[in-house]
C-alpha positions in Angstrom: -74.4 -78.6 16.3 -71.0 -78.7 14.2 -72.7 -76.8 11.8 -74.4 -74.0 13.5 -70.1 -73.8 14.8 -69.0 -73.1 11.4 -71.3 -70.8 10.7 -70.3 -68.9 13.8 -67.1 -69.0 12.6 -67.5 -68.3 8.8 -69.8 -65.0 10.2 -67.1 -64.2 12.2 -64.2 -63.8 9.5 -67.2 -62.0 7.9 -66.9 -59.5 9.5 -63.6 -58.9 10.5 -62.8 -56.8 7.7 -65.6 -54.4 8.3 -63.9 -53.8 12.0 -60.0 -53.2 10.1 -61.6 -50.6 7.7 -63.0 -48.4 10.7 -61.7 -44.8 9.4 -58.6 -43.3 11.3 -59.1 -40.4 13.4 -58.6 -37.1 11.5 -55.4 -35.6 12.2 -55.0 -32.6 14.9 -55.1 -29.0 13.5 -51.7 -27.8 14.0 -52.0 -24.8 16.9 -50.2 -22.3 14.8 -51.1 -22.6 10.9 -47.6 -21.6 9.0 -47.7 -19.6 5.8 -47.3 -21.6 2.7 -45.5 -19.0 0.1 -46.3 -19.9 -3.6 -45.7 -17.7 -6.7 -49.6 -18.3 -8.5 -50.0 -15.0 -9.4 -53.3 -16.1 -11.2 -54.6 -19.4 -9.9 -57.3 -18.5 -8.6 -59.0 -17.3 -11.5 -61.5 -14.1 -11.8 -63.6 -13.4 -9.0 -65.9 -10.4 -7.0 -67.2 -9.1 -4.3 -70.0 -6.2 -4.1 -72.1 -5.1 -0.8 -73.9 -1.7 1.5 -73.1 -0.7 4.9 -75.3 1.0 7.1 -73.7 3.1 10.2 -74.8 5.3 12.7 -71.7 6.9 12.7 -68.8 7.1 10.0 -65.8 7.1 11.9 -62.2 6.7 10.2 -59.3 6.2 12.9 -60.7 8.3 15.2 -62.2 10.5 13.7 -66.0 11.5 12.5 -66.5 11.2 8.6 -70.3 12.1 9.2 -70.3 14.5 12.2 -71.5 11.7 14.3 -74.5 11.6 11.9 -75.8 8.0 10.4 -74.3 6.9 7.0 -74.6 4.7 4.5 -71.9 3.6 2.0 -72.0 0.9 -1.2 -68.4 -0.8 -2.5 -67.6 -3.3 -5.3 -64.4 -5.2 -6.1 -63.1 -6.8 -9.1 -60.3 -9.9 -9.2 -58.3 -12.0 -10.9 -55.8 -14.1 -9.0 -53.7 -11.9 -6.9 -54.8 -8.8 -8.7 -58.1 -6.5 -7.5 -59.1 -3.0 -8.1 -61.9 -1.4 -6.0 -64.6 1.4 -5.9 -66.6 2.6 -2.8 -68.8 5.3 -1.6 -69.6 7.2 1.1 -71.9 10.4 2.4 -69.9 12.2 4.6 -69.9 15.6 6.4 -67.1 17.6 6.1 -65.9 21.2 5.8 -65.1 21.6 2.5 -69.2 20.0 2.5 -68.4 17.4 -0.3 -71.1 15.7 -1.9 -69.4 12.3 -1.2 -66.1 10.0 -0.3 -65.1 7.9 -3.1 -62.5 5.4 -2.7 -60.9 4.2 -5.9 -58.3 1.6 -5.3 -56.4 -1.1 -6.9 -53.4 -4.0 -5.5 -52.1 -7.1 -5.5 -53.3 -9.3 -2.6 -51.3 -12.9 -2.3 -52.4 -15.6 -0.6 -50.0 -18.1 0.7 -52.4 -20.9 2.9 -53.4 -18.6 6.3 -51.1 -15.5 5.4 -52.6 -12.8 3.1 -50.6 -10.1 1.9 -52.4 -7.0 0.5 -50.4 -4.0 -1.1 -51.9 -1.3 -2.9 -53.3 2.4 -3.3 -56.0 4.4 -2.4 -57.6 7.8 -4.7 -59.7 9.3 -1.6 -61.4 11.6 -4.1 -63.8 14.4 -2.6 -66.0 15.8 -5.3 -68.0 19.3 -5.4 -65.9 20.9 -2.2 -66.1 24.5 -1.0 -62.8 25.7 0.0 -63.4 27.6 3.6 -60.9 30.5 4.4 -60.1 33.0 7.3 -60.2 36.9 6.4 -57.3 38.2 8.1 -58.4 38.4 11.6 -62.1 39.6 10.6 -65.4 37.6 11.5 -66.5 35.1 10.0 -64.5 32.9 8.2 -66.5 31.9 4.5 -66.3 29.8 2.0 -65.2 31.8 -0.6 -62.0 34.1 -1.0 -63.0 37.6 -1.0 -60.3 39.3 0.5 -56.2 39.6 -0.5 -55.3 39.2 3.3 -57.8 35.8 3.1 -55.6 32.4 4.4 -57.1 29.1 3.2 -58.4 27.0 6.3 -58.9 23.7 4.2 -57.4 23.2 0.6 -59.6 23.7 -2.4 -59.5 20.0 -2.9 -58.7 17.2 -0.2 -58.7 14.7 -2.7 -55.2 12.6 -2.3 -53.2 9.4 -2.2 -52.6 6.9 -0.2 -50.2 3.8 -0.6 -50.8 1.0 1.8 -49.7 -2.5 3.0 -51.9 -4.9 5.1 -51.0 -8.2 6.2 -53.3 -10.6 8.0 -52.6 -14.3 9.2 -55.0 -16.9 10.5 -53.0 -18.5 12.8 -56.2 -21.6 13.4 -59.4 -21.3 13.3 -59.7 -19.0 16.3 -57.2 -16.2 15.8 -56.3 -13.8 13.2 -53.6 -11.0 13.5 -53.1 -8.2 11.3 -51.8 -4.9 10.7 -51.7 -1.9 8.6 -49.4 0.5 7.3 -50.5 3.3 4.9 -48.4 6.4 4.4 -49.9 9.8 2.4 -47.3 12.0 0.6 -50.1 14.8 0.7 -52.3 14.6 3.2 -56.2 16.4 2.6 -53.9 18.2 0.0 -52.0 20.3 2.8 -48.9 18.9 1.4 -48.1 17.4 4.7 -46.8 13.8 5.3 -49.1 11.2 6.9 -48.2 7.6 8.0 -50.8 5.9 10.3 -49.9 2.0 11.5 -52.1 -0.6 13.0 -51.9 -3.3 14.8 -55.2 -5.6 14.7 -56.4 -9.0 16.2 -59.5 -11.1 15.7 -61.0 -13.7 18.2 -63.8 -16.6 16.7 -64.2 -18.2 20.2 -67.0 -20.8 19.0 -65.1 -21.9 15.7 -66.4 -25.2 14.1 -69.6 -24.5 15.9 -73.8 -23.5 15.1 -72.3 -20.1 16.9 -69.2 -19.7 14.5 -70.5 -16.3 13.1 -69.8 -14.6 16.3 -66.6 -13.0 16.3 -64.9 -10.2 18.9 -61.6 -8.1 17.0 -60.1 -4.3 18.0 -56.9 -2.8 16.5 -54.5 -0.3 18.1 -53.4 2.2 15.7 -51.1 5.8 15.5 -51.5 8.5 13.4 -48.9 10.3 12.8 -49.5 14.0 10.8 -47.0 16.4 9.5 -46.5 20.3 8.6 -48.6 22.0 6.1 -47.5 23.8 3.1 -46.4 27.5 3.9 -49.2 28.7 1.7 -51.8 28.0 5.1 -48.8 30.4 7.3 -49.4 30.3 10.8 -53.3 29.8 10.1 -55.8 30.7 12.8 -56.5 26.9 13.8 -52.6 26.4 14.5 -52.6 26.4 18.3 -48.6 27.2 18.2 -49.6 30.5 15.9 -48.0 32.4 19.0 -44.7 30.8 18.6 -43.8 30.9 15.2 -40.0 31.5 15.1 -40.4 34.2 12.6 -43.7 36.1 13.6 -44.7 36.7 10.8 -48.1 35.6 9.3 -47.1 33.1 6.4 -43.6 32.6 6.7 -43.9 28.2 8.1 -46.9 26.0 7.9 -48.7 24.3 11.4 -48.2 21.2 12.9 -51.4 19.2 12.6 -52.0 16.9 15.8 -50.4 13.3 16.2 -52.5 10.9 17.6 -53.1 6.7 18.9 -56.5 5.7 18.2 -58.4 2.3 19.0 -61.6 0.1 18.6 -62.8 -2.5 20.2 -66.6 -4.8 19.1 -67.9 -8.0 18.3 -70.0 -8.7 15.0 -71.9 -11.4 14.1 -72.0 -12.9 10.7 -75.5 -14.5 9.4 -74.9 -15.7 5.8 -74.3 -12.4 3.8 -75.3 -10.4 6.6 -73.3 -8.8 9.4 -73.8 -6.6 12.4 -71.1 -4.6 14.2 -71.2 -3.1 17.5 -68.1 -1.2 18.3 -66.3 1.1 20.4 -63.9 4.1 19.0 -61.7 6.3 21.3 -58.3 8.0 20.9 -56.1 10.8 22.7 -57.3 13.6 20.4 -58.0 16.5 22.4 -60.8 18.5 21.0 -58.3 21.4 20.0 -56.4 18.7 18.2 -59.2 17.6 16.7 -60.2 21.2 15.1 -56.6 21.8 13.8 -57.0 18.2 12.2 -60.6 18.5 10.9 -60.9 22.3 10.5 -64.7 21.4 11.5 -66.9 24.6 10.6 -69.3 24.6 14.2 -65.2 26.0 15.8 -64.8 28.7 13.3 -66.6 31.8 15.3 -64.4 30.8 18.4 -61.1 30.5 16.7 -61.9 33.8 14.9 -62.3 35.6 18.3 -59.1 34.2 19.5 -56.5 35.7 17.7 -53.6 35.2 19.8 -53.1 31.1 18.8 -56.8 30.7 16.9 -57.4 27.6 19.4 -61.1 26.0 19.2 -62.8 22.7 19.5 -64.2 19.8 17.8 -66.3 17.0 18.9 -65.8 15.1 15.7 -63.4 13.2 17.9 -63.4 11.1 21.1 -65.0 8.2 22.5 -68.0 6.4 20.4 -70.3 3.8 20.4 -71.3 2.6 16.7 -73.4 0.1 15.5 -73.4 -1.1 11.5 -75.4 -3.6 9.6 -73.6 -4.9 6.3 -74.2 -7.3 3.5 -71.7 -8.3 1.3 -71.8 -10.9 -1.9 -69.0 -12.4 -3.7 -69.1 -15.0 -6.8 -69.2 -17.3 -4.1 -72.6 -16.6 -2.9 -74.2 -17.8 -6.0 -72.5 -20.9 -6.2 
């Protein structure tokens, strides 16, 4: 009997160890991750990121890239560290009838712990246009210039520049808040100024879950749009063409339409696939949206108006879109 006790007791100390190297509990996330600022310009080494998107509609704050029509568009990235420059494509449909949108970008992107910061610059390049213009009050406006009394109605080239700055912060694994500011010296070539800023947030309610792909996001943003050059005058789709201060044809450029915009959607992410339902709006009247867009189906309207050359778009206003992506990175193949 005294030796089946020891035995007891010699299991017992055994054992005891096991119990005092039980793990600790992990730590709790903190609720609000704080950005960690480093200087590593190239620490994280070379990297990319390549991918297609399928849309039924192309729309670009606010406003309809395709004429509500489906499109597709492809995009590739190259980085190293900090550093990335960009090309993408688009079909679009658009006055000048381009035969694409290429982006061509390039910036520095640092990345301190949860807070990204992403500045850089945008070529919107629009190749093979066909500059549309108004024949002094006579129907219908063409694409080519065939008269001396003939005002432009879009530039020969849109093509122009736009500098940005887009900051985003994961503040835990369930929220991310961004924002966007990106101002255009020369907007569509009209020589007018452009600054449009966003504010954006994205929800992952099932984080850390089987479900964490699902995710819900929308992003307030205003557009603000300034004079054109004097070269367009007091062009037939200015709809203050009646109260030019001068009176005469020519002498100031128009005011193209200011505007707030917004989207709200959920996507789901599936691996290297994701699908995008969302909702566009903004206040852009349908005159607005002509005088911003100079969209061809208006032109027989405006050209029978002739006191302020007011017509319509529908290239604007409320939309539902749905897009299917897939995206790889060097990641992916790991």
């Amino acid at each position: 009997m005294k030796s089946i006790l020891l035995a007891g007791v010699a299991a017992f100390a055994l054992a005891a160890p096991a119990f005092a190297a039980e793990p600790a509990k992990p730590e709790a996330k903190p609720l609000i991750a704080l950005p960690e600022p480093n200087v590593d310009f190239l620490g994280a080494g070379f990297d990319y990121a390549y991918g297609a998107k399928f849309m039924s509609d192309y729309i670009v704050r606010g406003i309809s890239n395709s004429a509500h029509r489906p499109a597709g568009s492809v995009y590739g990235e190259l980085r190293y560290g900090w550093f990335y420059t960009g090309l993408a494509a688009t079909n679009v449909t658009l006055a000048t009838s381009p035969l694409a949108e290429v982006d061509i970008s390039a910036g520095i992107r640092p990345t301190w712990g949860p807070l990204t910061l992403d500045f850089g610059a945008v070529y919107y390049a629009y190749p093979s246009n066909h500059q549309q213009w108004f024949i002094g009050g006579a129907i219908p406006v063409t694409t080519f210039k065939n008269s001396y009394t003939a005002l432009p109605t879009t530039a020969f080239d849109p093509s122009y520049i736009e500098i940005y700055f887009k900051p985003s912060w994961a503040l835990n694994d369930y929220l991310t808040l961004g924002g966007q500011l990106a101002y255009a010296p020369n907007w569509n070539r009209y020589n007018a100024h452009a600054l449009y800023s966003e504010i954006n947030a994205k929800v992952t309610p099932f984080a850390n879950t089987d479900y964490s792909g699902l995710s819900i996001s929308g992003a307030f943003g205003h557009y603000y749009l300034g004079m054109s050059d004097a070269s367009y005058g007091g062009s037939y789709i200015d709809p203050d063409y009646a109260f030019l201060s001068t009176g005469v044809l020519g002498t100031k450029g128009f005011k193209f339409a200011s505007y707030n915009t917004w989207n709200v959607g959920a996507s789901y992410n599936w691996n290297v696939v994701t699908l995008d339902l969302r909702y566009y709006d903004s206040n852009l009247t349908r005159a607005g949206c002509f005088l911003n867009t100079s969209d061809p189906s208006g032109n027989l309207m405006a050209s029978l108006n002739t006191l302020t050359g007011q017509s319509s778009s529908s290239w604007c206003g409320s939309r539902f879109v749905a897009s299917l992506s897939v995206d790889f990175s060097s990641a992916t193949f790991k």
